[in-house]
C-alpha positions as a Markdown table, in Angstrom:
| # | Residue | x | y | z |
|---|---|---|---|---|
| 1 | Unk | -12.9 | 30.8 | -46.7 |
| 2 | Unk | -9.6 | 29.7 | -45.8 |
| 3 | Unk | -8.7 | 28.6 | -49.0 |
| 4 | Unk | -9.7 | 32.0 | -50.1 |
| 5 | Unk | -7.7 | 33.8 | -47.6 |
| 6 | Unk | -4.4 | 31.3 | -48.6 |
| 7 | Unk | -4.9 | 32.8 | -52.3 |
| 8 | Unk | -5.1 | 36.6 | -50.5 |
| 9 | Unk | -1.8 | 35.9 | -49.0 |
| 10 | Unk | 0.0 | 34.5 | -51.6 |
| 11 | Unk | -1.3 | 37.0 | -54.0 |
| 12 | Unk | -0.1 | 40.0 | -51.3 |
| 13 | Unk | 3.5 | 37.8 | -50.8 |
| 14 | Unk | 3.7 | 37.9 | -54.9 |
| 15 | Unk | 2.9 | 42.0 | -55.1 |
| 16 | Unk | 5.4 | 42.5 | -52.2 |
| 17 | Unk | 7.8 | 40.5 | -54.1 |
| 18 | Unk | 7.7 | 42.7 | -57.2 |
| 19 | Unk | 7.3 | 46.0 | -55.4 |
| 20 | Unk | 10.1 | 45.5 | -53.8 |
| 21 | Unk | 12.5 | 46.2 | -56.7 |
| 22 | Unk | 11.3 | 49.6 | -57.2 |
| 23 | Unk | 13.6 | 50.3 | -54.3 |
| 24 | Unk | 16.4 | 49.1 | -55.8 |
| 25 | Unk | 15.7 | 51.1 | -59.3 |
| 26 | Unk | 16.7 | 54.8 | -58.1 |
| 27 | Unk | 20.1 | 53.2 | -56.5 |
| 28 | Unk | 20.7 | 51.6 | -60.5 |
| 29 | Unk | 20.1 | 54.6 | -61.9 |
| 30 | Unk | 21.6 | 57.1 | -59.6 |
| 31 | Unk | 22.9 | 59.8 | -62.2 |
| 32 | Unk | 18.9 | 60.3 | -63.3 |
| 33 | Unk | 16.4 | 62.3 | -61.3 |
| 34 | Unk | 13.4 | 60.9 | -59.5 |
| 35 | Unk | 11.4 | 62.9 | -62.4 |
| 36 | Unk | 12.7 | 61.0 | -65.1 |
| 37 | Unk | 12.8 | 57.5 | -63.7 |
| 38 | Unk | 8.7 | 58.6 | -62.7 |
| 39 | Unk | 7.8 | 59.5 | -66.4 |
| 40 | Unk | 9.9 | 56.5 | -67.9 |
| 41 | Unk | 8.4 | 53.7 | -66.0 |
| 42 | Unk | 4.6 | 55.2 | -66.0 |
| 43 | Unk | 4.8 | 55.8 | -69.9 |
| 44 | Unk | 5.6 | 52.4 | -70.2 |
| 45 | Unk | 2.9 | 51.3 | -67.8 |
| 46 | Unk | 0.5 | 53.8 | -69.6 |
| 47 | Unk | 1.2 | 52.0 | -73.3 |
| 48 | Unk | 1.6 | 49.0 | -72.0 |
| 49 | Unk | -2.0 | 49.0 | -70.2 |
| 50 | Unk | -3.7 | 50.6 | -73.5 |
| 51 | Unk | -2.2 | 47.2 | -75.7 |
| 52 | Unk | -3.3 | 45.2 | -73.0 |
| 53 | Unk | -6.9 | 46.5 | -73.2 |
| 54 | Unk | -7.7 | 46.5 | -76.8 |
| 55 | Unk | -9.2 | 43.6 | -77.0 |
| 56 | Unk | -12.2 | 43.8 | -74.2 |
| 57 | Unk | -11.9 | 47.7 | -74.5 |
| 58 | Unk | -15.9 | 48.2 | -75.1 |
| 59 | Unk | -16.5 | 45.5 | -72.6 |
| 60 | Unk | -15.4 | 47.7 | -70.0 |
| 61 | Unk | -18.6 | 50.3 | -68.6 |
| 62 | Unk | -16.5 | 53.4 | -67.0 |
| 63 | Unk | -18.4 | 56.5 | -65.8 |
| 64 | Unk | -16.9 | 59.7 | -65.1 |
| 65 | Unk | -16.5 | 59.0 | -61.4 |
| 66 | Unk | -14.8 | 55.7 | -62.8 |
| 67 | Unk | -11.8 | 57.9 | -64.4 |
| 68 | Unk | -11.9 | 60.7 | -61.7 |
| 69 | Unk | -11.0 | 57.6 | -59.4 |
| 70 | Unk | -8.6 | 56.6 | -61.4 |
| 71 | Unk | -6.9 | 60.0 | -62.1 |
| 72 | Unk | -6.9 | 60.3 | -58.1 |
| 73 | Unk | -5.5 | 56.9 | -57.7 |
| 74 | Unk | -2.7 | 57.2 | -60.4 |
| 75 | Unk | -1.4 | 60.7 | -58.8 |
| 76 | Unk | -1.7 | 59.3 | -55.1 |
| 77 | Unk | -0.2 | 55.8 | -55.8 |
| 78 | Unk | 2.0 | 56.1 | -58.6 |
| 79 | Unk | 3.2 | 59.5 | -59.6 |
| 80 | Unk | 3.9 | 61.0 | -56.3 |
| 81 | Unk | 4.4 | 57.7 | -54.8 |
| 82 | Unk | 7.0 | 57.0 | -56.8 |
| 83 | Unk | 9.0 | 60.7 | -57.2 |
| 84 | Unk | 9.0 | 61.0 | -53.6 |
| 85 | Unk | 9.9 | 57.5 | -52.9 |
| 86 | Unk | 12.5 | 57.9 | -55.3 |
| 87 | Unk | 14.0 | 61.0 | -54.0 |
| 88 | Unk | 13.9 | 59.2 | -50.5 |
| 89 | Unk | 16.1 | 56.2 | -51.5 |
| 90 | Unk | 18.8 | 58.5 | -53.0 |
| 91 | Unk | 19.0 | 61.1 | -50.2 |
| 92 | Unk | 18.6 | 59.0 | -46.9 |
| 93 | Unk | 19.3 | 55.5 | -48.2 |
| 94 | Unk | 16.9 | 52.6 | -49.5 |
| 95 | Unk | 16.7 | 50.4 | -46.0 |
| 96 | Unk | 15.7 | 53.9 | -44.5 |
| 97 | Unk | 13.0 | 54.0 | -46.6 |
| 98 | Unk | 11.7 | 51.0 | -47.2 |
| 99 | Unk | 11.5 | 50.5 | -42.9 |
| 100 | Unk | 9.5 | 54.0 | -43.3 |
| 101 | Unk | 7.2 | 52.5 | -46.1 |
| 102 | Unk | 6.8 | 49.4 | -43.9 |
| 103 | Unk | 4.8 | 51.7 | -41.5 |
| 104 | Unk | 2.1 | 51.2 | -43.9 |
| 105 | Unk | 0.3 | 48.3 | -42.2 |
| 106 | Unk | 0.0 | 50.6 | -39.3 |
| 107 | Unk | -2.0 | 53.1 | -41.5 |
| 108 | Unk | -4.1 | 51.0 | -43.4 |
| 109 | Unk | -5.0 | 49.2 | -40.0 |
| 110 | Unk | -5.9 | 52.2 | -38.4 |
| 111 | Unk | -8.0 | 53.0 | -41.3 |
| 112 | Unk | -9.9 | 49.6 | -41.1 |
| 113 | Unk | -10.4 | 49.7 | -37.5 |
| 114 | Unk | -13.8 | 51.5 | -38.8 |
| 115 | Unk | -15.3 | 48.9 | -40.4 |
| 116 | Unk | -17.1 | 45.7 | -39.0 |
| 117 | Unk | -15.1 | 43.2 | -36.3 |
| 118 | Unk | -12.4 | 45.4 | -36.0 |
| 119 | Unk | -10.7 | 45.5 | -33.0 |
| 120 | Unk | -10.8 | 48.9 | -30.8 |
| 121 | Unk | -7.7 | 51.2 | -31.2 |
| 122 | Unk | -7.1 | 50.9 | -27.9 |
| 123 | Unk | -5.7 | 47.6 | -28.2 |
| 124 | Unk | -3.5 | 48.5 | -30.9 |
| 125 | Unk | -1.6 | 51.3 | -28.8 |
| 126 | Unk | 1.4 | 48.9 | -28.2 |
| 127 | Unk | 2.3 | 47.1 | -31.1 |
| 128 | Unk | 2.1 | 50.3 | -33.0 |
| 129 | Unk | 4.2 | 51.9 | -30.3 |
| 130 | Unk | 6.8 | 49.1 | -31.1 |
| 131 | Unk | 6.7 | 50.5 | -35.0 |
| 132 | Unk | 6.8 | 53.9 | -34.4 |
| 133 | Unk | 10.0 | 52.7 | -32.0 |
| 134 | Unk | 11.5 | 51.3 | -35.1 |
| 135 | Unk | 11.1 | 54.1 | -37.3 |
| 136 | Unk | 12.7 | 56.4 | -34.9 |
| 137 | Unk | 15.9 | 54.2 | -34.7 |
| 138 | Unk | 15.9 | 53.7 | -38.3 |
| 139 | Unk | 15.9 | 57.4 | -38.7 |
| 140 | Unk | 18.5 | 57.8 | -36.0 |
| 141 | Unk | 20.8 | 55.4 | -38.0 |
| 142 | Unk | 20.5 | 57.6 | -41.2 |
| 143 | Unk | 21.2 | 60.9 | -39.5 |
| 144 | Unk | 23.9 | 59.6 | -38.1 |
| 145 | Unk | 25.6 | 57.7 | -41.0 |
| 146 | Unk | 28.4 | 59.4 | -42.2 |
| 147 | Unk | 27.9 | 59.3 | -46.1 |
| 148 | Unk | 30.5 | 62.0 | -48.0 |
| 149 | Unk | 28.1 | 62.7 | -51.1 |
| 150 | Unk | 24.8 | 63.5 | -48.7 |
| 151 | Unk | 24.7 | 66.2 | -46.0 |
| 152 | Unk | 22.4 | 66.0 | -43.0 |
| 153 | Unk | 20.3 | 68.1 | -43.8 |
| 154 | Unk | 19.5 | 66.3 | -47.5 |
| 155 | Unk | 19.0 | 63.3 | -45.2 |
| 156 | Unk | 16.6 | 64.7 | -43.3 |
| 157 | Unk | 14.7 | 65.6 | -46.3 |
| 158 | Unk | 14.7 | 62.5 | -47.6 |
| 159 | Unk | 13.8 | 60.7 | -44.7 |
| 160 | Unk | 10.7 | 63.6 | -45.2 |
| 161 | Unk | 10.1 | 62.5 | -48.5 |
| 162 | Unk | 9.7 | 58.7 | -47.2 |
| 163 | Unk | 7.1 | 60.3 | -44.9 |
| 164 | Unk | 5.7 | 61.7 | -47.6 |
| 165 | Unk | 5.4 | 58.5 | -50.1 |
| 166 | Unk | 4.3 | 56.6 | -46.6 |
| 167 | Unk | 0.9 | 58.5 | -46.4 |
| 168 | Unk | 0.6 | 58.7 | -50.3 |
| 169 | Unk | 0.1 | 55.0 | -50.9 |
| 170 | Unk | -1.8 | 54.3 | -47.4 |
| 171 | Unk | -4.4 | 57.0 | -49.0 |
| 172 | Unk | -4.4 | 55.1 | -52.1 |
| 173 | Unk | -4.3 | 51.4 | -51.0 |
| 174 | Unk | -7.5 | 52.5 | -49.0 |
| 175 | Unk | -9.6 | 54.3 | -51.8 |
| 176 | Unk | -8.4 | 51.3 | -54.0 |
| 177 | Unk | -9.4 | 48.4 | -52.2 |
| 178 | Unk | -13.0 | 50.4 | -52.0 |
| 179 | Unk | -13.5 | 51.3 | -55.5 |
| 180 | Unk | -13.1 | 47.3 | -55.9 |
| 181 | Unk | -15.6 | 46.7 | -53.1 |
| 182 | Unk | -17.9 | 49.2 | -56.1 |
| 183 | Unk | -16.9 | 47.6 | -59.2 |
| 184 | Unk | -17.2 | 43.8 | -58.3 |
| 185 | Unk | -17.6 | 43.3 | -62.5 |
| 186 | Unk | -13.9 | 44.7 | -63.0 |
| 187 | Unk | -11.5 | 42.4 | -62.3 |
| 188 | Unk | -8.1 | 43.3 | -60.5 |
| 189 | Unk | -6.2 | 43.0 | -63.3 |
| 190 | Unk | -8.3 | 45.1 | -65.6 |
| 191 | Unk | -8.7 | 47.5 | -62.4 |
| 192 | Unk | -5.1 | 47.7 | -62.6 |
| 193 | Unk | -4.3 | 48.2 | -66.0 |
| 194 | Unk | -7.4 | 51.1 | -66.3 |
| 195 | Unk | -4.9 | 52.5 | -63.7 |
| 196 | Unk | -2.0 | 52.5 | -65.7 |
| 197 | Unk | -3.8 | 54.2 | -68.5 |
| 198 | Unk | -4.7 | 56.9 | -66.1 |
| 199 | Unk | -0.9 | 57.3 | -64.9 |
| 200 | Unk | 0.3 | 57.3 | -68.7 |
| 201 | Unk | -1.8 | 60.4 | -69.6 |
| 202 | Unk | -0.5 | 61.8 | -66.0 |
| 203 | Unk | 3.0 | 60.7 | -67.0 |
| 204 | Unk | 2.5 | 62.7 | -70.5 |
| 205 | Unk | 2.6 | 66.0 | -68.5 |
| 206 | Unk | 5.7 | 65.0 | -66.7 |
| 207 | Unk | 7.9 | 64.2 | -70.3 |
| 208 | Unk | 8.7 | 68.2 | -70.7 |
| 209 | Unk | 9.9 | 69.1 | -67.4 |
| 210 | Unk | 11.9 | 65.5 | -67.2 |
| 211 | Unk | 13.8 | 65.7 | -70.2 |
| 212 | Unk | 13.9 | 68.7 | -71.6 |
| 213 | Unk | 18.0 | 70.5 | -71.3 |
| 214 | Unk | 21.2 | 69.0 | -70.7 |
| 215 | Unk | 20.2 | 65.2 | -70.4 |
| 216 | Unk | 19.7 | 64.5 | -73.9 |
| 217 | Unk | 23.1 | 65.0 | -74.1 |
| 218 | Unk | 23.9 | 61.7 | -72.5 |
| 219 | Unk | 25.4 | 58.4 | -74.2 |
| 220 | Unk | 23.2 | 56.1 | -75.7 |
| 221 | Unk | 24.3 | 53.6 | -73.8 |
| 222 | Unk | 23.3 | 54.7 | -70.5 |
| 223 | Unk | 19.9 | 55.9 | -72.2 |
| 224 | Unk | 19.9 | 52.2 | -73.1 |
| 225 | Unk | 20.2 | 51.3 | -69.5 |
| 226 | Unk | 17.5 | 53.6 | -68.3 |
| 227 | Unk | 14.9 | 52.9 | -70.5 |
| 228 | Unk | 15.4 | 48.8 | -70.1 |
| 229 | Unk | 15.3 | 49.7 | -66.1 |
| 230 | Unk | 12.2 | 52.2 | -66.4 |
| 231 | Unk | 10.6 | 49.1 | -68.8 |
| 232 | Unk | 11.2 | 46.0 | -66.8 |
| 233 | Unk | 10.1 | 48.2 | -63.3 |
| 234 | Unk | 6.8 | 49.4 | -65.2 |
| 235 | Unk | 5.7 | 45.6 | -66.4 |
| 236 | Unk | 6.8 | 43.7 | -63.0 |
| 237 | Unk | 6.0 | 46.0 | -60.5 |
| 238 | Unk | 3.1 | 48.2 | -61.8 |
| 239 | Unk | 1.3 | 45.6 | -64.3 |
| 240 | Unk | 2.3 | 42.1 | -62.6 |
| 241 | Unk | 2.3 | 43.2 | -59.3 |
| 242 | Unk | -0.6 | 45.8 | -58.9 |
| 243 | Unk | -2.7 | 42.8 | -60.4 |
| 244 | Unk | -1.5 | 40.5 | -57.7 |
| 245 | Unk | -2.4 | 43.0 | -55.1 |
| 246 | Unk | -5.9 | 44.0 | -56.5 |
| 247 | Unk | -6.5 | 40.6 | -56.2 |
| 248 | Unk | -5.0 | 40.2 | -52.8 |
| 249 | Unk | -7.4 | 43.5 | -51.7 |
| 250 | Unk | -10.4 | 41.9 | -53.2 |
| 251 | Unk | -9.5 | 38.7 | -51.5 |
| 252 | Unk | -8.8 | 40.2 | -48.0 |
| 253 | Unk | -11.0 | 41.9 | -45.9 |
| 254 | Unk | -8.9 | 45.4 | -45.2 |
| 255 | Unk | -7.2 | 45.5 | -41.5 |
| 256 | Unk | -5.6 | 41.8 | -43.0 |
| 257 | Unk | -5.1 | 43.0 | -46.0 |
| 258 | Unk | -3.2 | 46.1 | -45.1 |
| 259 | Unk | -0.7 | 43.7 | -43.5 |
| 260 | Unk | 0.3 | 42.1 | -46.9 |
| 261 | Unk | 2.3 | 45.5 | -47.5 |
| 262 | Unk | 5.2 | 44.3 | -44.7 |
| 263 | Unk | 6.3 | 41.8 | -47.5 |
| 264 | Unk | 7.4 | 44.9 | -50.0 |
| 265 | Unk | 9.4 | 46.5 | -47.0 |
| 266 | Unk | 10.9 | 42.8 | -46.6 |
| 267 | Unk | 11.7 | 42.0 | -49.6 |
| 268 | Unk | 13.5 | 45.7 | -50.8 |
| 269 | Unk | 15.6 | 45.1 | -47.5 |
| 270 | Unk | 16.5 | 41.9 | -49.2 |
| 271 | Unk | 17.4 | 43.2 | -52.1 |
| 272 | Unk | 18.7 | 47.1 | -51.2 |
| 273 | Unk | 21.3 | 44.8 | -48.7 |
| 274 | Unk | 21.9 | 42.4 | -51.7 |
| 275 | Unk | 22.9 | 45.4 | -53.6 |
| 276 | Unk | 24.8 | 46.9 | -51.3 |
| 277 | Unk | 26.8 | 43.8 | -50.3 |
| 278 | Unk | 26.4 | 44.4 | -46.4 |
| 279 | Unk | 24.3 | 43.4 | -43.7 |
| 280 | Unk | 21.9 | 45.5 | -41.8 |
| 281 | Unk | 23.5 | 47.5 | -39.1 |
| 282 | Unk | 22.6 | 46.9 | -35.5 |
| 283 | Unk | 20.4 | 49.7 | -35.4 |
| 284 | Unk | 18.7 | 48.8 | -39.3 |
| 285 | Unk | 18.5 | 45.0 | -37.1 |
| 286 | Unk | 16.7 | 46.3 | -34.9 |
| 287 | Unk | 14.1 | 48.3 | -36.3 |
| 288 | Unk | 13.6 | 45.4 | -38.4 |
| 289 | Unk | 12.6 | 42.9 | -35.5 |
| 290 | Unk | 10.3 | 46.1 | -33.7 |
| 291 | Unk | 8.8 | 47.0 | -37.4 |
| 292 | Unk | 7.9 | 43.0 | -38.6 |
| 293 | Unk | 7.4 | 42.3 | -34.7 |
| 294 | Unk | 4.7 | 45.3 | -34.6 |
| 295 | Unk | 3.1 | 44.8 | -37.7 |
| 296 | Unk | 2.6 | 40.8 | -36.9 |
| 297 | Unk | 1.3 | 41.6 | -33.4 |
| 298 | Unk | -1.4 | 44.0 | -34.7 |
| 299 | Unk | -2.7 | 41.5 | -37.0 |
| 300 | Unk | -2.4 | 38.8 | -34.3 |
| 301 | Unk | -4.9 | 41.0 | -32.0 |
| 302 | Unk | -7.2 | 42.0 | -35.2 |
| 303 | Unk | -7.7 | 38.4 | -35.3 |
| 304 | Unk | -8.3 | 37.5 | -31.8 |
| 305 | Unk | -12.2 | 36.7 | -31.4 |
């Protein structure tokens, strides 16, 4: 068992790992709209997926409530996942964001409370006081920013939109992890690649309204860019590390699980402040320690006997 949970672990530290450069994408390519960047890297997952398939294609015994799943899964975790994610991280900031996604450990915890030796909610009242602390002060610190191109008020919206994307993939890393409990014969990484065939017919609806007018009329060059972007975001963070974290959720029971998620919101700190060339302001430092410090306690009183 414990060399089963190790494997859990590393698999959810390996996902957060590669999740957390989707972060980082929308500041890269800033002059291209959260559509665009959505359909790009979800066509690629899509085709990609379908190659990767071929092979044991028959193999694989899907029902109807099988691709309805997956069609619910690809809009909740992927499509609007991602355009409101993206639209977060260019109107309030990326570290905004990602401290706002790392709430998710707190949702998916909530969630599991329900199932068998979970701990009662009352005794998670404090440490998920101490994460709702952080995201207020990480909101404070990106209202009161003073950033030339972005009102207030578009900060505001897109600390909304990182709201948004927060409940999005809670909903979605949920329904997942029990539609693998279903289909034990699937593996995670075939579970994850049927999903990206899902999100590439999605993404097919999404090419019109993304690309249609004025942005054709860009240079290649910057195309060039996009796409290679778009490509590398699609194969290392939705084929490499969705299969990570399928296996991590089959691994893991939920409530532990959930917590894997605070190593995305780590790692695209890492990286956003990489970018950036900064360090974290005093008010980003702290909601760090009260988000990480929150999210370790609830799992260290799940786990209390």
């Amino acid at each position: 068992m414990r060399g089963q949970m190790a494997i859990g672990v590393g698999n959810g530290v390996a996902a957060g790992a590669l999740w957390g450069f989707v972060f980082l994408a929308p500041q890269i390519l800033n002059g291209f709209s959260a559509l665009q960047l959505s359909a790009a890297r979800y066509l690629v997952y899509g085709l990609a997926a379908v190659l990767l398939l071929l092979p044991r294609w028959r193999a694989l015994v899907l029902g109807r409530d099988e691709w309805l799943a997956l069609l619910g899964l690809s809009l909740l975790g992927n499509i609007a996942y991602y355009i409101l994610l993206s639209n977060a991280v260019r109107w309030a900031g990326g570290a905004p964001t990602s401290l706002i996604i790392g709430l998710l450990p707190v949702l998916v915890t909530l969630v599991g409370t329900r199932d068998d030796g979970a701990v009662r909610l009352g005794r998670l009242v404090a440490p998920l006081g101490l994460c709702l602390l952080g995201v207020a002060l990480v909101g404070t610190d990106a209202l009161m920013t003073e950033r030339v191109d972005v009102s207030p008020g578009v900060r505001a919206a897109g600390l909304l939109c990182a709201v948004g994307a927060l409940v999005s993939w809670a909903a979605y890393s949920v329904a997942n992890q029990r539609w693998l409990a279903r289909r034990p014969d699937i593996s995670g990484h075939d579970w994850s690649l049927l999903t990206g065939v899902a999100t590439g017919g999605l993404a097919l609806l999404l090419v019109v309204p993304a690309f249609a007018g004025e942005q054709a009329a860009r240079p290649a060059a910057d195309w060039l860019v996009f796409w290679g972007v778009a490509a590398a975001v699609a194969i290392f963070a939705s084929i490499l590390g969705n299969g990570f974290w399928n296996r991590a959720s089959r691994l893991l029971p939920l409530t532990l699980g959930g917590q894997m998620i605070i190593f995305e919101t780590v790692f695209a700190l890492l990286y956003g402040f990489l970018w950036a060339h900064r360090l974290p302001s005093v008010l980003e430092a702290v909601a760090i320690v009260c988000l990480i410090a929150g999210v370790v306690w609830c799992t260290c009183v799940h786990r209390e006997p």
